[in-house]
C-alpha positions in Angstrom: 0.0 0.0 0.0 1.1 3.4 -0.8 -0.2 6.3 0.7 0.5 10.2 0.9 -1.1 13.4 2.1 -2.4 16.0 0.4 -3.9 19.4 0.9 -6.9 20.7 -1.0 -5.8 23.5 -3.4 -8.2 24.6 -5.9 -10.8 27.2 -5.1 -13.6 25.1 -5.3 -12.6 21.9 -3.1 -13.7 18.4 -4.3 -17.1 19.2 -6.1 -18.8 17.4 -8.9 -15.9 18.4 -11.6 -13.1 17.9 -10.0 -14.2 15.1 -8.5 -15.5 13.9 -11.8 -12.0 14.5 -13.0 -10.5 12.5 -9.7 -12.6 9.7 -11.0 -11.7 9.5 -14.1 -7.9 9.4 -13.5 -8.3 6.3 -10.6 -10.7 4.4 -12.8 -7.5 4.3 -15.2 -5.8 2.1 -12.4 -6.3 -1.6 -11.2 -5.2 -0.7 -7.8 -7.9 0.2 -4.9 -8.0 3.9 -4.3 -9.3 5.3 -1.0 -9.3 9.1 0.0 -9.5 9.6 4.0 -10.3 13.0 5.5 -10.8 12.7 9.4 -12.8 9.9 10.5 -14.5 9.8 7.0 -13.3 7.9 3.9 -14.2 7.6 0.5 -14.0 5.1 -2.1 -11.6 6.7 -5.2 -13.6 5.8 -8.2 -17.1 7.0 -6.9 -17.8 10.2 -7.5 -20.8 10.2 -5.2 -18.5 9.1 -2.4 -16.1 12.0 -3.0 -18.5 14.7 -2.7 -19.9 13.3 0.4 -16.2 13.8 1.5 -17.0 17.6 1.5 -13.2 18.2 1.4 -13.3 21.9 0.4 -10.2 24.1 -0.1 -7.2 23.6 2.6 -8.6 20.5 3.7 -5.7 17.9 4.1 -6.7 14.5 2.9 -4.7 11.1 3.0 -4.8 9.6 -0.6 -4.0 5.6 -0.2 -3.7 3.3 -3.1 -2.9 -0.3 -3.1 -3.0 -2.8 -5.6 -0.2 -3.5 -9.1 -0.1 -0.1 -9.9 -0.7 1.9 -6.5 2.7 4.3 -6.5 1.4 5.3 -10.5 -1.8 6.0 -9.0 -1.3 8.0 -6.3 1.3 10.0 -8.6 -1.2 10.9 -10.7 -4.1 11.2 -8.6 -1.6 13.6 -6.6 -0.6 15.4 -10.0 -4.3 16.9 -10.8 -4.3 17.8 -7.0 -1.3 19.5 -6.8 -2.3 21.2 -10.3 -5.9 22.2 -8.4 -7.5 20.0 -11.2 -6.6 23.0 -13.9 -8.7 25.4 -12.1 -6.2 28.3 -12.2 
């Protein structure tokens, strides 16, 4: 399992497009994707379960993958994060 954490940058936080966008990039991977905020986590390739996250701007999140291809995962997944998911 690889995991690493993360801050919410973009204005916006996870809503539908960015989390839309989230989705598509982990349902590229074979490996199990999970996103943890507090005591709440979320399955990585549900976008119904991200937004029920409500991680909004500065919120720090743990982004765990595990599976054949968990450390390209979470690069990428961390990628469109760290690039606020092209919102500015």
């Amino acid at each position: 399992m690889v995991e690493k954490k993360l801050t919410i940058l973009n204005h916006t936080g996870l809503h539908t497009r960015p989390a839309s966008q989230f989705v598509k990039t982990a349902n590229q991977f074979e490996s199990e994707i999970t996103i943890q905020k507090g005591d709440a986590s979320a399955n990585g390739k549900s976008i119904i379960s991200i937004i029920a996250l409500g991680a909004s701007k500065g919120s720090e999140i743990c982004l765990r993958a595990e599976g054949p291809d968990e450390q390209e995962a979470i690069d990428a997944l961390s990628t469109l994060i760290e690039n606020k998911f092209g919102e500015e």
